[in-house]
N, C-alpha and C positions, 0 to 999 in steps of 0.2 A: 424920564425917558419919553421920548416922543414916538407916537405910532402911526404911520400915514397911508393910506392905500389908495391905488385910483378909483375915482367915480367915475361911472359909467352911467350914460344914457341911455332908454330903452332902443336906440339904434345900434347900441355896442361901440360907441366912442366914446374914448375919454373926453372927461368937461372938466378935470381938475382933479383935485386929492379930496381928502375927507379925514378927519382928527380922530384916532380912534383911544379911546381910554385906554391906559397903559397898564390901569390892575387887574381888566376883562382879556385884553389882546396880548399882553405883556407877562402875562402869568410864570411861575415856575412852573413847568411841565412835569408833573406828576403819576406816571402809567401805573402805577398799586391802586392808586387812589379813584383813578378816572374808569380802572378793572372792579373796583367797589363798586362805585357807584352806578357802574352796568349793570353788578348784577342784584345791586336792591332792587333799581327799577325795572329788571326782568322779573324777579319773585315777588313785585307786588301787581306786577299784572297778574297775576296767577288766581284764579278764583278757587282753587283750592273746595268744588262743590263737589269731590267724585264721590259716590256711596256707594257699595254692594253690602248685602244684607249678612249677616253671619246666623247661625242654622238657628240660631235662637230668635232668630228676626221674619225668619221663611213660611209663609201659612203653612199649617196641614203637619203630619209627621207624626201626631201623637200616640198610633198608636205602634205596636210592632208589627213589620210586617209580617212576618209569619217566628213561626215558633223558633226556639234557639235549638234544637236538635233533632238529627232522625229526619233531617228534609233534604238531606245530599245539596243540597247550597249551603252558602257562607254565610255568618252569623250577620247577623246588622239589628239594630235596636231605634234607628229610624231613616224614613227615607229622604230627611232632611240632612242625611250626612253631608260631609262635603265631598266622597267618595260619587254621592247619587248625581245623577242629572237634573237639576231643579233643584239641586240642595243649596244649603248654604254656602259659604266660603271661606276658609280654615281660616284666611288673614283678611278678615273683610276690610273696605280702605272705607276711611271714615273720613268725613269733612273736615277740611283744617284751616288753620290760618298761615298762610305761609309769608307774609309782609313782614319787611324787615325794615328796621329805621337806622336813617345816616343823618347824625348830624349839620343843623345847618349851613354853619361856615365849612364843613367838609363838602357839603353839596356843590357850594358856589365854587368853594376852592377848585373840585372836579372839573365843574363846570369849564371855569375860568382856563383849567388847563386844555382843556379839550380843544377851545377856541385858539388859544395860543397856539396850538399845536398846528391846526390846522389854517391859521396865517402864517406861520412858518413854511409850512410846505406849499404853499400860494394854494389852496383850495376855496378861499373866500372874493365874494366878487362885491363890493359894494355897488349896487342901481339907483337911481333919482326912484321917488314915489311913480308908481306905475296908477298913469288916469285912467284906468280902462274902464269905459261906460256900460258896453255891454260885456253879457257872459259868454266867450268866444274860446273854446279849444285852441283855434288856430292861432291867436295874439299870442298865447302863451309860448306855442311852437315855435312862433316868428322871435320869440326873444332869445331862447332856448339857442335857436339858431345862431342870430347876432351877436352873444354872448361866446358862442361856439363853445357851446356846453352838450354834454348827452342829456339823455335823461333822469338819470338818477341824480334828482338836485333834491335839496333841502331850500326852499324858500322862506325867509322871515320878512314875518311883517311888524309893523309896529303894534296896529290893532284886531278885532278881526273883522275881514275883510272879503264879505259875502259873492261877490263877483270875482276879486281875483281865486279865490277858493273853487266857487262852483269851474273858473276858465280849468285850471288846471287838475280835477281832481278824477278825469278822463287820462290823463299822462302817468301811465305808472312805471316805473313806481317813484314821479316826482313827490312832493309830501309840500303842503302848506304850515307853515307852523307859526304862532303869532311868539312877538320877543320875551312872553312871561312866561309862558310851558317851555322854555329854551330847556335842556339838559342832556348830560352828557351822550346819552345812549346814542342821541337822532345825530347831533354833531358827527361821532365821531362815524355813524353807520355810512353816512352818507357823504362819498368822495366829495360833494363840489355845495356850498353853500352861497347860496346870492342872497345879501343883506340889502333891504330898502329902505334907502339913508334916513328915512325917520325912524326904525327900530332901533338904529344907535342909543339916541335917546330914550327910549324904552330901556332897552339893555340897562343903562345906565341907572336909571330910575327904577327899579323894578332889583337891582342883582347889587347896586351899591350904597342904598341908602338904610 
């Protein structure tokens, strides 16, 4: 199966087509799968460092505060309860590991679907390599524009790429992202993706070898 999309120059004219591999762009479309794989990579962003103390963790406490009877108050045996202000906490949250693992051909398979998915629905734009010299907000804007994109783009690059990075990372919430951290979450989060036709080969090199 053949996969072809127009290229675009950084003026926003077509200059021809461009070959897009058929097992990255051509995928079967998978929405269980591509739901998985969101949400591993939400639960291993997760640092998982919260801690509160539990009364046995709480300074001070040791002795009683006052006697068990004959004081017209209510009993208590320390003021580290979890009842006291400064006490402990009945279900204190302890540090965890919350990262989950998906296997690799599921990853790519996700992956692959995700893309597919959204060459389907024309969300992908292919661009020529952008020469931008300097570090410029406005280039960025001007392509944005010529493109006739909003803002909420997903950019791939092939490598990374310290100048288009710094142009656009004032534009939010565009996102720079190079073609080997590709995965599903940022695909599918983000309506409109412009690919710069040497991440193709990236793509390729990087998700099919």
């Amino acid at each position: 199966m053949k996969v072809e999309l127009d290229l675009y120059n950084i003026q926003g004219q077509k200059v021809g087509k461009v070959d897009l591999p058929a097992e990255v762009f051509a995928a079967p479309i998978n929405p269980p799968l591509m739901a998985q794989a969101v949400r591993v990579y939400l639960a291993n962003q997760r640092q998982g460092t919260h801690k509160t103390k539990t009364r046995g963790e709480v300074r001070g406490g040791g002795k009683k505060p006052w006697r068990q009877k004959h004081t017209g108050r209510a009993r208590h045996g320390s003021i580290r309860s979890p009842i006291w202000v400064g006490g402990g906490h009945a279900k204190a949250k302890q540090p965890r590991d919350y990262s989950l693992k998906l296997p690799k051909k599921m990853r790519r398979a996700a992956l692959f679907s995700a893309l597919t998915l959204s060459r389907s629905e024309g969300r992908i734009k292919i661009v020529q390599n952008l020469e931008w010299k300097e570090i410029k907000t406005r280039q960025a804007l001007e392509l944005l524009e010529k493109l006739q994109l909003e803002r909420k783009v997903l950019l791939i690059t092939a490598e990374n790429e310290p100048v288009i990075w710094k142009s656009c990372r004032n534009l939010k919430p565009m996102r720079v992202l190079e073609a080997r951290e590709l995965n599903p979450y940022f695909v599918l989060r983000y309506p409109q993706l412009v690919i710069l036709e040497p991440a193709i080969e990236k793509i390729k090199e990087t998700f099919l070898s």
